[in-house]
C-alpha positions in Angstrom: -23.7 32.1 51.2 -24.4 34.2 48.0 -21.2 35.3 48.0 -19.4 31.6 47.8 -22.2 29.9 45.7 -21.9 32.7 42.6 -18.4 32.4 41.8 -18.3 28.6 42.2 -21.8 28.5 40.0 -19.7 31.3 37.6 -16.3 29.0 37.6 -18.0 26.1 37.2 -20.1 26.6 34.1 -16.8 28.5 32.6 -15.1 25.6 33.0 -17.9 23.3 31.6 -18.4 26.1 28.0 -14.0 25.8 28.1 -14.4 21.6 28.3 -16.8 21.7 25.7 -14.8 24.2 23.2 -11.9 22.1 23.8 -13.3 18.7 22.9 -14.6 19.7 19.9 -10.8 21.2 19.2 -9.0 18.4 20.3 -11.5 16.3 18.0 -10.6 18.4 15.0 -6.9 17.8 15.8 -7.1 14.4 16.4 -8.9 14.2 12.9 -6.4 16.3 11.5 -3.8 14.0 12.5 -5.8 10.8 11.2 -6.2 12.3 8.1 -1.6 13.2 7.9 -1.0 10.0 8.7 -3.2 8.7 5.8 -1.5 10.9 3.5 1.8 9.9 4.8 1.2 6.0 4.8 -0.5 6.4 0.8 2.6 8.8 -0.2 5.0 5.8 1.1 3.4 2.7 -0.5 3.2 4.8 -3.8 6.7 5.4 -3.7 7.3 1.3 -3.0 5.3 1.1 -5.5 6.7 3.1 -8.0 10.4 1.5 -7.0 8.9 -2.2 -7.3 7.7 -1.4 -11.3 11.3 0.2 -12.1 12.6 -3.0 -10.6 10.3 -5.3 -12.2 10.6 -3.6 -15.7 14.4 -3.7 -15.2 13.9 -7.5 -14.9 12.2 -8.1 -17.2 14.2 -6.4 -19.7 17.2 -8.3 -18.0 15.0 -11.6 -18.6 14.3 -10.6 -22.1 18.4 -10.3 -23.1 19.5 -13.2 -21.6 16.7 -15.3 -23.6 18.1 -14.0 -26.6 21.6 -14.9 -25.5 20.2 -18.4 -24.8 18.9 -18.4 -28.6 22.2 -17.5 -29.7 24.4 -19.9 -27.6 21.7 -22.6 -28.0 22.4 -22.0 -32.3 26.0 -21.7 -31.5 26.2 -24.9 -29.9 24.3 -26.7 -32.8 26.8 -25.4 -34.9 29.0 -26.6 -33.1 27.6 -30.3 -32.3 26.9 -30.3 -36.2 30.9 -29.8 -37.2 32.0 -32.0 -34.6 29.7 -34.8 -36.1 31.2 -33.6 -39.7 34.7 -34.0 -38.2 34.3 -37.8 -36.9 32.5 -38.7 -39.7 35.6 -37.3 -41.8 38.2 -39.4 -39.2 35.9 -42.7 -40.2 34.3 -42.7 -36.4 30.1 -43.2 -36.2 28.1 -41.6 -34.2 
């Protein structure tokens, strides 16, 4: 009887001290792995970020010129209403 009950008492609590060794690895890993996909996900909205600010400033810049171009057609097209109105008035039409 001795000689079955030792190794099955000596297998059995190696396996229980390996189980418990490996928990606490597996654990760690699994933290491990928490913690890289953190890093990944914050390293990929940074670089949206980052891509979304060159875009916006590249807008607005874009916004910015094309409001000066409005200015200058806008001016251009008063000069233009204001010699047309010259040129009926010359012809003897009224406005």
């Amino acid at each position: 009887m001795e000689q079955f009950l030792y190794p099955t008492f000596t297998a059995f609590f190696a396996a229980l001290l390996t189980w418990f060794f490996s928990k606490r690895k597996s654990l760690a890993e699994d933290r491990a792995a928490e913690l890289d996909n953190a890093v990944n996900a914050v390293r990929y909205y940074r670089e949206l970020l980052d891509d979304i600010t060159i875009r916006l400033t590249a807008a607005t810049e874009t916004i910015k010129n094309m409001e000066i171009q409005h200015r200058e057609l806008m001016l251009i097209n008063q000069q233009l209403v204001d010699e047309l109105q010259k040129f009926k008035q010359l012809n003897g039409k009224q406005i």
